[in-house]
N, C-alpha and C positions, 0 to 999 in steps of 0.2 A: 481316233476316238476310242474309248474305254470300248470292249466289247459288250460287256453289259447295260453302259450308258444305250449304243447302239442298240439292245435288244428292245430297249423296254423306251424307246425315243419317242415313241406317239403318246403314249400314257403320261410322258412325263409332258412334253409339252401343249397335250389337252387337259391336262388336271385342274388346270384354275377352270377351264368354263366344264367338265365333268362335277367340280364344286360347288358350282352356282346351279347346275343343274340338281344337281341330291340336295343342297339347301331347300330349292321349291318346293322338291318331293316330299322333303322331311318337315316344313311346317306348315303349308298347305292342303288338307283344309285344314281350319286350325282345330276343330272338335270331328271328332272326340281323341281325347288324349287317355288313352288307358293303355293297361300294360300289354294287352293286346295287339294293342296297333303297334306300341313303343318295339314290342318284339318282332312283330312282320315288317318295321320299315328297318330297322337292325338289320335282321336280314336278308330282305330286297336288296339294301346296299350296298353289303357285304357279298350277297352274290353276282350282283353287277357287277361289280368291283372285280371278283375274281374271273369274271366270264369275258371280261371286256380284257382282260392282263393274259390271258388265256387266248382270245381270239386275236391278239396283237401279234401276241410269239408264235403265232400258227401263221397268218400270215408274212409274219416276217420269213422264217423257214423256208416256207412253198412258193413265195417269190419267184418267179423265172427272169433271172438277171440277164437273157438277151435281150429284154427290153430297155436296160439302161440299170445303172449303181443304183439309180436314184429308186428303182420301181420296189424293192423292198421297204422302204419307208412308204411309202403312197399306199402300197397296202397296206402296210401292216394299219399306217392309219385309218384307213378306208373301213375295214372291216372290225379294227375297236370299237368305231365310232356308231357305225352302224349296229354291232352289237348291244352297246349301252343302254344305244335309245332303244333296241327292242323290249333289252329287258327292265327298263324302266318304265316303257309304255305299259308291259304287260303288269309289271306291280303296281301301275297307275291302275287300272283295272280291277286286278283281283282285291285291290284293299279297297275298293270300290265297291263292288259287289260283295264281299263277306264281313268287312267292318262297318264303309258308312252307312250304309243302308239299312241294315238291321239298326244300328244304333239312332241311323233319323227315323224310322220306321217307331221305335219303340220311345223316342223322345216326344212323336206327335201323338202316342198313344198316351202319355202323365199330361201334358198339358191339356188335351181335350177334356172338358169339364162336364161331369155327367149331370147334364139336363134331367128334368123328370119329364115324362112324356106329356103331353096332351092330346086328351083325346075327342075328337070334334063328335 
C-alpha cells in the first residue's frame, strides 16, 4: 500500500459519514443564514477538518506496533474520530451561543407588537 494512502487511511475511509456529518452542521438550523454564520461554519469545518487530519497522523506515528500491524490503523482511526466529533460538538455550541441566540433573541424582539398599555 502507497505510504501515503496508509497515512491518511481513517480519513479516507470515514469521509462519506465525516460528510454527512458537516452537511447537518452546515444546514441545520436553517436561520439565520448570514454572513456571519456562513464565515463561522467555513471555519468550524475547515478546522475540524484540519484537527481530525492532524489527530490521525499523530496517532498513526505513536502507534506501539507490539500490539499487532493492525493497532496503527485503530488508532489513528479512533482518535480522528473522536477528534471530529469534539470539535464539532464544540462549534455545535459556540454558534449556538454567539449566533443563534442573539439573532432568536432579537427576532422575538421585531415581532413583539407594541401594545399601548392599560391602565386599571
Amino acid at each position: 500500500m502507497n505510504a501515503d494512502v496508509q497515512l491518511n487511511l481513517a480519513l479516507i475511509l470515514f469521509l462519506p459519514w465525516y460528510s454527512i456529518l458537516a452537511g447537518l452542521y452546515w444546514f441545520y438550523p436553517r436561520q439565520p443564514r448570514t454572513l456571519t454564520r456562513w464565515s463561522f461554519d467555513v471555519a468550524a469545518l475547515t478546522a475540524t477538518t484540519l484537527l481530525s487530519a492532524a489527530s490521525m497522523q499523530w496517532g498513526y506515528l505513536h502507534a506501539d506496533v507490539s500490539a499487532g500491524p493492525m493497532w496503527k490503523q485503530i488508532l489513528a482511526t479512533s482518535v480522528c474520530y473522536g477528534v471530529f466529533l469534539a470539535a464539532m460538538t464544540a462549534a455545535f455550541y459556540l454558534r449556538r451561543a454567539w449566533i443563534i441566540r442573539p439573532y432568536d433573541r432579537r427576532s422575538q424582539n421585531d415581532i413583539t407588537p407594541n401594545l399601548p398599555q392599560v391602565n386599571s
